[in-house]
C-alpha positions in Angstrom: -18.5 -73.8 -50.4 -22.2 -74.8 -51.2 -24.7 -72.2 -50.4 -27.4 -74.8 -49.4 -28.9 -74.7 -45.6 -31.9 -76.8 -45.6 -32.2 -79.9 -47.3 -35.7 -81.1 -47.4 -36.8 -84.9 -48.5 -39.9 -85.9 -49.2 -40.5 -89.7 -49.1 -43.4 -91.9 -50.8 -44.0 -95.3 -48.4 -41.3 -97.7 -48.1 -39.0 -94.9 -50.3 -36.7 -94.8 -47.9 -36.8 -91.8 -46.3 -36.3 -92.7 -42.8 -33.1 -94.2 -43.4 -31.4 -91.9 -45.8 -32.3 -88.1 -44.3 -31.2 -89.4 -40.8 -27.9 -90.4 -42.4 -27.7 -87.7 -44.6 -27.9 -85.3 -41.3 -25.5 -87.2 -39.8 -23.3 -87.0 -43.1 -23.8 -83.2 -43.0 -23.0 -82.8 -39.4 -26.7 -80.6 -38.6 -30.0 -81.4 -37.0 -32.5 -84.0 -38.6 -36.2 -82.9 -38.2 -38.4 -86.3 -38.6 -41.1 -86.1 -40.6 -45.0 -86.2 -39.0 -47.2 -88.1 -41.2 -45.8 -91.3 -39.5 -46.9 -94.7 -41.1 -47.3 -96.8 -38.2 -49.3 -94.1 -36.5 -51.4 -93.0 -39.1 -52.2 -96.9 -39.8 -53.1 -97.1 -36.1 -55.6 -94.6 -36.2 -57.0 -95.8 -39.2 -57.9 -99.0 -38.4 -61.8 -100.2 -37.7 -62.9 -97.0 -39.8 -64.8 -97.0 -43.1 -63.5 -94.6 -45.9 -65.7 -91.9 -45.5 -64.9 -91.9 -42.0 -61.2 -91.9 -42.7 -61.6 -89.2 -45.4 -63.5 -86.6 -43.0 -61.3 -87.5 -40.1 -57.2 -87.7 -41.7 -56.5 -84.1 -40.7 -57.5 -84.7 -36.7 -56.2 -88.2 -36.6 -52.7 -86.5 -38.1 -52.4 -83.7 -35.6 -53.1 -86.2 -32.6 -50.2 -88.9 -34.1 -47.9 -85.5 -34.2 -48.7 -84.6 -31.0 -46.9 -87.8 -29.5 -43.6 -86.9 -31.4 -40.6 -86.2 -29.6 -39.3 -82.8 -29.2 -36.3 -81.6 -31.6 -33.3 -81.7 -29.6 -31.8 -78.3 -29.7 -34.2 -76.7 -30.7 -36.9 -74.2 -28.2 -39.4 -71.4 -30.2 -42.0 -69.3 -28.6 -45.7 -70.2 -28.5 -47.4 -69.3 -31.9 -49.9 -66.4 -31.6 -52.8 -66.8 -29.3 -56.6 -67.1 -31.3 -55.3 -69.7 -33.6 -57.6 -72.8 -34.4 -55.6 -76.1 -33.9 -55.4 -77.0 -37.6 -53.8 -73.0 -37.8 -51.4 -73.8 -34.7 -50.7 -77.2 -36.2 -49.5 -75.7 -39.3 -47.7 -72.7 -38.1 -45.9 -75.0 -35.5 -44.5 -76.9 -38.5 -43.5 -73.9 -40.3 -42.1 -72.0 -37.6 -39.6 -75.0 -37.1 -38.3 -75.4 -40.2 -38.0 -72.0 -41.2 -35.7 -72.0 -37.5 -33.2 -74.8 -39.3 -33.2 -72.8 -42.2 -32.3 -69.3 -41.2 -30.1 -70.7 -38.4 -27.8 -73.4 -38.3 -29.3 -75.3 -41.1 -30.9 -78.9 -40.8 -32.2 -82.1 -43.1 -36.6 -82.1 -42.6 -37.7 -85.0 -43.5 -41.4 -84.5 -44.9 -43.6 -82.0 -43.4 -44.6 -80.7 -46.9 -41.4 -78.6 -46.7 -40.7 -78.1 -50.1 -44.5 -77.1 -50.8 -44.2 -74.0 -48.6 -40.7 -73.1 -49.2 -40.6 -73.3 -52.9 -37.4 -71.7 -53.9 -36.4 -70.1 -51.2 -32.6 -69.2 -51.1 -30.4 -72.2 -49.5 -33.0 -75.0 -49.9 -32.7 -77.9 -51.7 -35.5 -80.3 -52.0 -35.4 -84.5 -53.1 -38.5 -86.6 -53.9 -37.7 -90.4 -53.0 -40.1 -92.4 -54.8 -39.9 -95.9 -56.8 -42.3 -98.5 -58.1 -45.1 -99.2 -55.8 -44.1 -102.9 -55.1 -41.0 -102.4 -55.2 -41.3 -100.0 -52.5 -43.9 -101.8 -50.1 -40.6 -104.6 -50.3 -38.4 -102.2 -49.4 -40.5 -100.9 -46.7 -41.5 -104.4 -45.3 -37.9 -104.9 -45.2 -37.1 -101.4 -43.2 -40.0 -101.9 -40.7 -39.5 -105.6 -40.3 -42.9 -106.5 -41.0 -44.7 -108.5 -44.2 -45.2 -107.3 -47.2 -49.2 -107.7 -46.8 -48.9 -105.6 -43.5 -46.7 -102.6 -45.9 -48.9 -103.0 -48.7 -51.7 -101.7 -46.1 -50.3 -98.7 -45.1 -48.6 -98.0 -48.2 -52.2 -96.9 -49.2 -53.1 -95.1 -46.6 -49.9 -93.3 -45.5 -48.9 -92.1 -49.4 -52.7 -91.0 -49.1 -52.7 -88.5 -46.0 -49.3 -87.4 -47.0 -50.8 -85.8 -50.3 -53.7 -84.6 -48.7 -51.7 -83.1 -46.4 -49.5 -80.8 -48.6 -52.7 -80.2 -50.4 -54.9 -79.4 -47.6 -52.4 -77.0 -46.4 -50.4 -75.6 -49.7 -52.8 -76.7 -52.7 -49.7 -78.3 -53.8 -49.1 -82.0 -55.4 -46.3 -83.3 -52.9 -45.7 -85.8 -56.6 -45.1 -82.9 -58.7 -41.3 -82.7 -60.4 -41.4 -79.1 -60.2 -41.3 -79.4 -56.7 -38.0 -80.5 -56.1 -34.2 -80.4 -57.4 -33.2 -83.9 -57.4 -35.6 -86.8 -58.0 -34.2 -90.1 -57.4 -35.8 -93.9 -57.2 -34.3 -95.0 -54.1 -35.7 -98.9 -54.7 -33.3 -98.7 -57.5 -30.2 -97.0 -56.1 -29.5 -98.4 -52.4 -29.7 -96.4 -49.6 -26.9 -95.7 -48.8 -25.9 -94.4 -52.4 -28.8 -92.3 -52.3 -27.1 -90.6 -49.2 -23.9 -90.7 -51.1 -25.6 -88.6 -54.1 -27.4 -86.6 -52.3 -24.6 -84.8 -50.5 -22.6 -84.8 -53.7 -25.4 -82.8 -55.1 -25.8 -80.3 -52.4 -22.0 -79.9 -52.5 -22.0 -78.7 -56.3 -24.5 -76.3 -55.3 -22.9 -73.0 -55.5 
């Protein structure tokens, strides 16, 4: 029996992500966790602003975009500690959630720089989902059902915040290899054999 809990995936634009952790949660019979740096929001908020604008505002315009997320069904904590600035709430919030999958019934997070805070911690395993840019804004054009110029636009800006984020909060490069257990390119292998391997992996995992 595998000793893995938590299975973390982080996702560059049009990777794949949203369709291979929901299935992979579904595969593994526990709760998915859906990431926050969501491209359709993040592009929302983004538009009509100049870069310097978009540089000094990301962090703001993120935590208001997470703010309209659903609740995780099943799943109720506590308020975090009183005298915390939002960015501090923001962050603990995250944190407190998936270390709540984790030392419970286990779960599949989907971003959320999870694999930057967690490291190695005992009955985690973390993927990195990446490919060829093009190939990936394809990909993702096809997923979202919307044209390749249209991907190609938040491609940029969503891989963007999504590394600031994990650097912003863990001085960690969400890119880096040593990040992570299995890297796969997921333009490359469909989707659904990226699910496949995934849970094959976790399973060999003693």
């Amino acid at each position: 029996m595998t000793s893995i809990r938590l299975v973390t995936i982080s996702a560059t634009y049009g990777a794949g992500g949203s369709v291979v952790a929901p299935a992979l949660a579904s595969r593994l019979g526990v709760p998915f966790v859906d990431r926050l740096v969501v491209p359709s929001a993040v592009h929302q908020l983004s538009e009509g602003l100049s870069e310097d604008e978009r540089e000094a505002g990301w962090l703001p315009r993120l935590i208001a975009a997470a703010a309209r997320l659903p609740p995780v069904i099943g799943v109720s904590l506590p308020p975090p500690p009183d005298g915390l600035t939002e960015e501090e709430r923001f962050r603990v919030e995250n944190e407190r959630l998936v270390c709540h999958l984790l030392e419970s019934g286990g779960g599949v997070v989907l971003g959320r720089g999870a694999a930057a805070f967690l490291g190695r911690a005992p009955g985690c395993f973390h993927v990195r989902l990446d490919g060829p840019r093009d190939a990936r804004v394809a990909q993702a054009a096809r997923i979202e059902k919307i044209s390749e110029d249209e991907a190609r636009r938040r491609q940029a800006e969503t891989d963007r915040t999504r590394a600031l984020y994990v650097r912003r909060f863990y001085d960690r490069d969400n890119a880096g290899p040593a990040l992570y257990h299995l890297l796969m390119d997921s333009t490359t292998v469909p989707l659904d054999g990226c699910v496949d391997l995934i849970a094959a992996a976790v399973a060999l995992v003693p």
